[in-house]
GUSE-968046 format. One record per residue (C-alpha): x, y, z; residue number from 1; residue in three letters. Coordinates in steps of 0.5 Angstrom, whole numbers, always signed. Each point is the difference from the previous one (the first is absolute). Example, Ala and Ser with C-alpha at 12.3 -4.5 7.8 and 13.67 -1.06 7.14 Angstrom:
PT       X       Y       Z   pos   code
PT     +25      -9     +16     1    ALA
PT      +2      +7      -2     2    SER
//
This chain:
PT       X       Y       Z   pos   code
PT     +21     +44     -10     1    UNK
PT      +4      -1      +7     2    UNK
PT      +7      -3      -5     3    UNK
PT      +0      +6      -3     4    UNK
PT      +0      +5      +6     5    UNK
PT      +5      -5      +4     6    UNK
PT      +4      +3      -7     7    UNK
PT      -2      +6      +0     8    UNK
PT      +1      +1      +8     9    UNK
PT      +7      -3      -1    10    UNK
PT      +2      +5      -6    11    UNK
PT      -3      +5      +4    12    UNK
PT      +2      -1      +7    13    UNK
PT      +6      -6      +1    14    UNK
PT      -2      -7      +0    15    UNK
PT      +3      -2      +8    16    UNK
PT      -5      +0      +7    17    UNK
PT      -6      -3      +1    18    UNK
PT      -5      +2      -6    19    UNK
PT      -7      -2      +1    20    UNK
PT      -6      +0      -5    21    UNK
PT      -7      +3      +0    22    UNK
PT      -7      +0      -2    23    UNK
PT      -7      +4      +1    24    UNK
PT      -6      +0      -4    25    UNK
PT      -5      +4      -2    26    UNK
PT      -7      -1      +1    27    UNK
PT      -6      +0      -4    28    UNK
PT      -7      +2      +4    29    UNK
PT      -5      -5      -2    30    UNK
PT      -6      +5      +3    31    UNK
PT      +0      +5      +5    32    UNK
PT      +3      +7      -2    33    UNK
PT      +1      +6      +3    34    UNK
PT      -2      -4      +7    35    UNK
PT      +6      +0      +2    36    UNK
PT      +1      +7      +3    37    UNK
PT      -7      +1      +2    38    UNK
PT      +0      -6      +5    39    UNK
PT      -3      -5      -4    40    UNK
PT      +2      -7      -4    41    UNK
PT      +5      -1      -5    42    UNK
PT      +0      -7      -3    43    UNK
PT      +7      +0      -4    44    UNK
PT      +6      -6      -2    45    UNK
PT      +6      +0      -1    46    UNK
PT      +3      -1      -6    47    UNK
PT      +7      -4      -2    48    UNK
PT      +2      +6      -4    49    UNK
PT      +3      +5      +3    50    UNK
PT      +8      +2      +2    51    UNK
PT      +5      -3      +1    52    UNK
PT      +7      +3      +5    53    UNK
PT      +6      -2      +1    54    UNK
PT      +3      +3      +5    55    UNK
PT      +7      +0      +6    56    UNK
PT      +0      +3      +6    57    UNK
PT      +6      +7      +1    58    UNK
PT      +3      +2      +6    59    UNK
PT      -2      +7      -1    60    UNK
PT      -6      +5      -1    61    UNK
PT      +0      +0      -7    62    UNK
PT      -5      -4      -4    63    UNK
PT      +2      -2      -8    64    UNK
PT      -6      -2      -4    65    UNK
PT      -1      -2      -8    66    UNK
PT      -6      -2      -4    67    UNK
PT      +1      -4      -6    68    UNK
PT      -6      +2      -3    69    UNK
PT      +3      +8      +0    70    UNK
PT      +7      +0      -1    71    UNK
PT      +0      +6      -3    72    UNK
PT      +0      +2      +7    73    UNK
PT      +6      -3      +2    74    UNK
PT      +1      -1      +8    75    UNK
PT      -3      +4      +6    76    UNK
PT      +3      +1      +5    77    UNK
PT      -2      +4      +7    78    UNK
PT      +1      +0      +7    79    UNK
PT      -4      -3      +4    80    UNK
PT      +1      +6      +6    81    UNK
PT      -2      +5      -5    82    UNK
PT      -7      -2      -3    83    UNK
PT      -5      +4      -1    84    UNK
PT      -7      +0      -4    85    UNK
PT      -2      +2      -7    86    UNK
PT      -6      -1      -5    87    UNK
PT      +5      -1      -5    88    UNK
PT      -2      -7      -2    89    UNK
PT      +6      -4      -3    90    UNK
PT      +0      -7      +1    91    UNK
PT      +6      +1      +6    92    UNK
PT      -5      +5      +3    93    UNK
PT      -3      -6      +3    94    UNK
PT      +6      -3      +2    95    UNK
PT      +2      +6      +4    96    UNK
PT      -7      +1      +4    97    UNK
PT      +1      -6      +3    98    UNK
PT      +6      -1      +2    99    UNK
PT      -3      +7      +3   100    UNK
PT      -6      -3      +2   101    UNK
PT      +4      -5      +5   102    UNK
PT      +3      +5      +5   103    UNK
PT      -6      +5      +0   104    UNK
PT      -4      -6      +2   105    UNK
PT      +5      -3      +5   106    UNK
PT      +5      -5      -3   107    UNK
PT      +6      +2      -1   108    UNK
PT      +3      -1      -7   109    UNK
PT      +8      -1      +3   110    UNK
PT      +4      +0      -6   111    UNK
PT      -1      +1      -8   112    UNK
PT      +1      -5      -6   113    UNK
PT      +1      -1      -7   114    UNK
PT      -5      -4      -4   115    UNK
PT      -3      -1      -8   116    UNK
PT      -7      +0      -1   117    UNK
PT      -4      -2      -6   118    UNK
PT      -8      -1      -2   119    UNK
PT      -4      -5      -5   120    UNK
PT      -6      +5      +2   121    UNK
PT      -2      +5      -5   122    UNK
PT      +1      +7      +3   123    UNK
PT      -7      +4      +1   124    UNK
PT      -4      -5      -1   125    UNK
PT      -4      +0      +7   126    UNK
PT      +3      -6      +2   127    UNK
PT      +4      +4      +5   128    UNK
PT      +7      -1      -3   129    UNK
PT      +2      +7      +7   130    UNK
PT      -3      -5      +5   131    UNK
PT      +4      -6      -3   132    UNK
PT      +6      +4      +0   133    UNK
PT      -2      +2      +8   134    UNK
PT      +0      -7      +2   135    UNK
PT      +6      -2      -3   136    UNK
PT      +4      +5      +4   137    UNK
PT      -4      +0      +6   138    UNK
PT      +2      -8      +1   139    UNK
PT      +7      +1      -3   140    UNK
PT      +1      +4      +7   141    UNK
PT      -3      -6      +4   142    UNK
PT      +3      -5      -2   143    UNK
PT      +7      +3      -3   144    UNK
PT      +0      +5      +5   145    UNK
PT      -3      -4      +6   146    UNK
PT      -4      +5      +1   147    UNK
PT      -6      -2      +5   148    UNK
PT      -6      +0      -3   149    UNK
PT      -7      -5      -3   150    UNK
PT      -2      +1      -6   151    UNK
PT      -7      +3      +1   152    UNK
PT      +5      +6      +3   153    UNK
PT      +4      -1      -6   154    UNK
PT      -7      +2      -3   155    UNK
PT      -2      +6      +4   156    UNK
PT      +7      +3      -2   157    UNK
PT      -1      +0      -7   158    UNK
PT      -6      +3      +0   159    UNK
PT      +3      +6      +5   160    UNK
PT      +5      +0      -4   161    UNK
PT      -4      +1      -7   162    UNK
PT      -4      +7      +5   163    UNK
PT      +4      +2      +3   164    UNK
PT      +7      +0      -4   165    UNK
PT      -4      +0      -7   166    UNK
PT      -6      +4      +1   167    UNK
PT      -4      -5      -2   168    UNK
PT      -6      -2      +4   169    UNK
PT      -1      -6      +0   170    UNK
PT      -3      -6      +5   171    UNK
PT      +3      -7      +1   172    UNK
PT      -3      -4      -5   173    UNK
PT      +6      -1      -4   174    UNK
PT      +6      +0      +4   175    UNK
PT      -5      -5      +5   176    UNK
PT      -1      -5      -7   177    UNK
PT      +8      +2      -2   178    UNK
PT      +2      -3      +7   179    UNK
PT      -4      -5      +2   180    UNK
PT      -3      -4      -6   181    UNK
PT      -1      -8      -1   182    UNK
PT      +0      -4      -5   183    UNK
PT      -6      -2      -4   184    UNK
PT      -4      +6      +6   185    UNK
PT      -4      +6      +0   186    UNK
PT      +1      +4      +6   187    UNK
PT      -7      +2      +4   188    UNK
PT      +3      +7      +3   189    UNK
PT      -3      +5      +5   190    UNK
PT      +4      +5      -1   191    UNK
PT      -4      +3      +6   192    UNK
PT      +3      -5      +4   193    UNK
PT      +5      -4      -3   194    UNK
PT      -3      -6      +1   195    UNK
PT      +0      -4      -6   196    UNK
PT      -1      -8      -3   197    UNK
PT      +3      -4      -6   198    UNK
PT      -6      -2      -4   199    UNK
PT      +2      -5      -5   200    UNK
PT      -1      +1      -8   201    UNK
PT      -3      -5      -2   202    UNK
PT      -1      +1      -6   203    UNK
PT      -2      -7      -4   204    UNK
PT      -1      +2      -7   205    UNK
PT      +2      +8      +0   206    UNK
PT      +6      +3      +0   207    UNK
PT      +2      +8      +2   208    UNK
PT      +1      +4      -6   209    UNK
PT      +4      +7      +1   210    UNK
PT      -2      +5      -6   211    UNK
PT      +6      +6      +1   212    UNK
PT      -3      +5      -4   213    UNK
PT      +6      +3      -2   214    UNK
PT      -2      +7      +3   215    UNK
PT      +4      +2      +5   216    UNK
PT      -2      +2      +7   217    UNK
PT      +3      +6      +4   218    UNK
PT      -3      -1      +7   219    UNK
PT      +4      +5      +4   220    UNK
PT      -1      +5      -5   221    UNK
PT      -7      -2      -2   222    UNK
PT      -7      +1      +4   223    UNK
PT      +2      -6      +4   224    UNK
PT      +1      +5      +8   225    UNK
PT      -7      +4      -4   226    UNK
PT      -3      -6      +1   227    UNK
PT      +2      -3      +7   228    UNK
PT      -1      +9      +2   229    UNK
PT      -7      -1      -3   230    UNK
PT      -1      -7      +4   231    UNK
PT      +3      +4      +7   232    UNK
PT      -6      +6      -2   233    UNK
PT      -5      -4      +0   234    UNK
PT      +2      -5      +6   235    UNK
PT      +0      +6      +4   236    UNK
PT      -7      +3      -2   237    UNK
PT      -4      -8      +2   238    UNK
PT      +5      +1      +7   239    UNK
PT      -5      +6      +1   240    UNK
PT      -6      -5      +0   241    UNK
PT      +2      -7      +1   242    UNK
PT      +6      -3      +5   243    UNK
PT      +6      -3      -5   244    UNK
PT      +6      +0      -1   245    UNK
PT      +1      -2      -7   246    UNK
PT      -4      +0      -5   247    UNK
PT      +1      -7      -1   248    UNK
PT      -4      +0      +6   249    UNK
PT      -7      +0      -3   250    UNK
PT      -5      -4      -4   251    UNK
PT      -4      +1      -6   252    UNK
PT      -5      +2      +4   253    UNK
PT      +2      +3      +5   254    UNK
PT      +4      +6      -6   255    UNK
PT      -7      -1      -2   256    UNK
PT      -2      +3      +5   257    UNK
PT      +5      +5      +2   258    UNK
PT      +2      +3      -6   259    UNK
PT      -3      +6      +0   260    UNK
PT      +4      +3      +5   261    UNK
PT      +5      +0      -6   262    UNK
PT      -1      +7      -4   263    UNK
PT      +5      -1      -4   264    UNK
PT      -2      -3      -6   265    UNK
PT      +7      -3      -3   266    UNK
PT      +2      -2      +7   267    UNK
PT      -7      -5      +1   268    UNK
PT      +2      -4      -7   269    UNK
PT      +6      +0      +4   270    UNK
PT      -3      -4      +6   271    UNK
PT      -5      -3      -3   272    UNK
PT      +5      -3      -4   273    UNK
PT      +4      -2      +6   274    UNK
PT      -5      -3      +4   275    UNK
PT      -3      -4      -6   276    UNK
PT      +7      -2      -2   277    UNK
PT      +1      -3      +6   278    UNK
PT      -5      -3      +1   279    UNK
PT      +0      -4      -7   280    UNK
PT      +7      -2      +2   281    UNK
PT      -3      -4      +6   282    UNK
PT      -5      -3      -4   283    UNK
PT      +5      -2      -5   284    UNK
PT      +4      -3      +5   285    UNK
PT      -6      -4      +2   286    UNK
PT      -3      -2      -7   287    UNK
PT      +9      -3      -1   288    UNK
PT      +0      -4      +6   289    UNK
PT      -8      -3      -2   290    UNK
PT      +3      -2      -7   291    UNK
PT      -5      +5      -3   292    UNK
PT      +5      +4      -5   293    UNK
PT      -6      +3      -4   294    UNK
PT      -2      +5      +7   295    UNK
PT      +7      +1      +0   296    UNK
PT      +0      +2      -7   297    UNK
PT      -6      +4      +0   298    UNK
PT      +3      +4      +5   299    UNK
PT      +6      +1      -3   300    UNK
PT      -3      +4      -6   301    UNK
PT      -5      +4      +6   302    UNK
PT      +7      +1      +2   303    UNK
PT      +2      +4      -6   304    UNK
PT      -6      +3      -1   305    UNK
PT      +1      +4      +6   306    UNK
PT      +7      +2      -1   307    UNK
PT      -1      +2      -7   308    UNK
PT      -7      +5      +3   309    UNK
PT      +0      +1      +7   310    UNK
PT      +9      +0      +1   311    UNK
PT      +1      +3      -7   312    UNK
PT      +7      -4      +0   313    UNK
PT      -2      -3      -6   314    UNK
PT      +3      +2      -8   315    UNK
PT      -3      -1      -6   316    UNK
PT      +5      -7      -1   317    UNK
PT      -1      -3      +6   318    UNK
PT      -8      +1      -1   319    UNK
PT      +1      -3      -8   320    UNK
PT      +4      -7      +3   321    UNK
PT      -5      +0      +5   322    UNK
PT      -7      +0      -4   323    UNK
PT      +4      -4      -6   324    UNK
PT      +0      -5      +6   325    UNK
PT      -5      +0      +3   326    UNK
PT      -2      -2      -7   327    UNK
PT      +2      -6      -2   328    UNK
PT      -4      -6      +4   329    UNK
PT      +7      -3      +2   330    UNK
PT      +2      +5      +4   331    UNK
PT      -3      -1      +8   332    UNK
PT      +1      +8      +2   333    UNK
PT      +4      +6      -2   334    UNK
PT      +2      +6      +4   335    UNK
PT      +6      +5      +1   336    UNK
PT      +6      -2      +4   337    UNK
PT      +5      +5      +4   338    UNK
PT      -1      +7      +1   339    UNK
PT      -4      +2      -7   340    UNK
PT      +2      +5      -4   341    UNK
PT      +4      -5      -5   342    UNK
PT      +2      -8      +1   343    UNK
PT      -3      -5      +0   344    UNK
PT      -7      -4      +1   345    UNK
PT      -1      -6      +3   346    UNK
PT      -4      -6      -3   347    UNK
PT      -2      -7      +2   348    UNK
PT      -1      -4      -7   349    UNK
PT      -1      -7      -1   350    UNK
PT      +6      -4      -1   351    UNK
PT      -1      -3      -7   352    UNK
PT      -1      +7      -2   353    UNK
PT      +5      +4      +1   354    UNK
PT      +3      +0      -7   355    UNK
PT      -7      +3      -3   356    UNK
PT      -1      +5      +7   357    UNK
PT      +8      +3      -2   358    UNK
PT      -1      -1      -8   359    UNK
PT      -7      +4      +0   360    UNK
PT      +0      +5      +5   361    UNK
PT      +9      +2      -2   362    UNK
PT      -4      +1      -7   363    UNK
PT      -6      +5      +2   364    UNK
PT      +5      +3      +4   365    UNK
PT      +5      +2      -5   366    UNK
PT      -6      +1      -4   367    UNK
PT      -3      +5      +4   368    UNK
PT      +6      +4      +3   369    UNK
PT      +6      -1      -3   370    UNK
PT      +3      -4      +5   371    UNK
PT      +3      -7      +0   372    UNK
PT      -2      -4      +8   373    UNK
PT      +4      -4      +3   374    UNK
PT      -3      -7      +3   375    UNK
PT      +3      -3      +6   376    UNK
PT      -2      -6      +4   377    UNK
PT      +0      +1      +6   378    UNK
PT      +3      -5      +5   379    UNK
PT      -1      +1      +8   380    UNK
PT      +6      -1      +4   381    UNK
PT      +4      +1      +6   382    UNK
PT      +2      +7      +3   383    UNK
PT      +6      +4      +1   384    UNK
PT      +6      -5      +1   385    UNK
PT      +8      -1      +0   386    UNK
PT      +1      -5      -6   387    UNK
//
């Protein structure tokens, strides 16, 4: 892909200077969903699709932005002194807000550029094709434009860009994976703390299989901020009764034990199923690292269950690739993946049987809503880096 942008990019904007190339992947969430923002464990890994960028530093404050994968849209151009927030959503939105994003938290972004970007990443699909575009931005500013900062910040402001300057309230799991992948890794995240450890994959007879759905996902204009509203609600009714400072801050028992000080109904199936989910993910991580992928599969499917009832962010598709999966002998464990309401599930299925997982479940799929799935084998990869 990149030779096609370096003709683009030279089409579009000239072939002389310093024109230096790009990546930043998605992610796909292997369990630990809607953890994140609640203070709890995420367990995602990079992946090697995800975008490209090929970009050349101006003297100037104008920034120029090109996305072959949405021609129609020609090039973007802004003033970097002139920025403000919107809702809109468009692909050059989230370049936008980081670029913002760097001068509200401290770094100041001295001049603008010119770059041609391009994904191999199905849009809407739940494999966080916004955050990838944010990375991408987010280290073109540090290392073209030298600007100063390590990647864990490079992170940080891709999310602050996607509250504040896109509306959408989501936690760190995503630009965090975008940003700081490892090749054939998960990373164990404590988004409370931002303490992480790459966990290997080691994955002898079982690949990674994504599922897309096809059904697209809007989550700035879904009920994603409902639910994290919903999730705050209910913290601050157990704050009422227990000292935390997250949700993720309690066990099994310890919710157990306090949960009737939340007197709403819908927000106790939240925090349940935050506490619950958060403690799953740890015990997955454990049960990888002692080899036993039958526990981490298990709680893969718990992990659905949850989402599909006590988060309600689940659709019709998602729960039928799931219980399709769920199914099949070969297939380890199944679960959505990404924020829900379209995209994408995850699987774990035994190497020699991933023809017959994508043969039989792309059938009863197509057969029951329509719709023809996308299958993916997902590779771990390395995060957001100049190429």
């Amino acid at each position: 892909m990149i030779e096609e942008l370096l003709k683009v990019f030279k089409e579009k904007f000239g072939d002389e200077g310093d024109i230096r190339c790009y990546f930043a992947p998605g992610r796909v969430n292997l369990i630990g969903e809607h953890t994140d923002y609640n203070g709890g464990h995420v367990f995602p890994c990079a992946l090697s699709m995800g975008n490209y960028g090929v970009a050349r530093k101006r003297n100037d404050n104008i920034v120029r932005w090109f996305n072959v994968n949405y021609a129609d849209n020609g090039v973007q151009e802004a003033d970097i002194t002139k920025l403000a927030p919107n809702d809109h959503g468009y692909w050059y939105d989230y370049q936008q807000g980081v670029v913002w994003a760097f001068g509200q938290m401290g770094h100041k972004v001295p001049c603008g550029y010119d770059m041609v970007m391009g994904g191999d990443m199905p849009a809407g699909s739940g494999l966080s094709a916004s955050a990838s575009i944010e990375e991408l931005c987010a280290v073109i500013i540090k290392d073209l434009l030298e600007v100063d900062v390590d990647m864990v910040e490079c992170a940080k402001i891709g999310q602050y860009s996607e509250n504040k300057f896109n509306g959408m309230n989501c936690g760190i799991m995503d630009q965090f994976a975008s940003a700081m992948g490892k090749k054939d890794h998960a990373i164990f995240l404590d988004t409370a703390t931002l303490n992480f450890d790459y966990v290997p994959l080691n994955l002898k007879n079982e690949k990674i299989v994504i599922t897309n759905s096809k059904v697209k996902h809007q989550l700035a204009g879904s009920a994603y901020n409902d639910r994290r509203n919903e999730s705050e609600r209910a913290l601050k009714m157990l704050q009422k009764v227990v000292n935390i400072n997250t949700l993720g801050d309690l066990t099994e028992d310890e919710f157990e034990k306090y949960k009737d000080a939340i007197t709403d109904p819908v927000c106790l199936k939240r925090a349940k199923h935050a506490v619950y989910e958060n403690q799953r993910t740890i015990k997955a991580v454990e049960a990888l690292k002692n080899d036993d992928i039958s526990a981490f599969g298990k709680l893969m499917n718990a992990s659905h269950v949850s989402l599909r009832d006590d988060y309600e962010v689940s659709c019709k598709e998602l729960d039928i690739l799931a219980e399709e999966a769920w199914k099949l002998p070969s297939v380890i464990g199944s679960r959505m993946t990404g924020g829900g309401f379209g995209g994408c599930t995850v699987s774990i299925v035994k190497s020699d049987a991933v023809n017959e997982f994508i043969e039989k479940i792309g059938k009863v799929y197509k057969e029951r809503t329509g719709k023809s799935a996308e299958f993916y084998i997902a590779d771990a990869g390395d995060g957001a880096r100049r190429l």
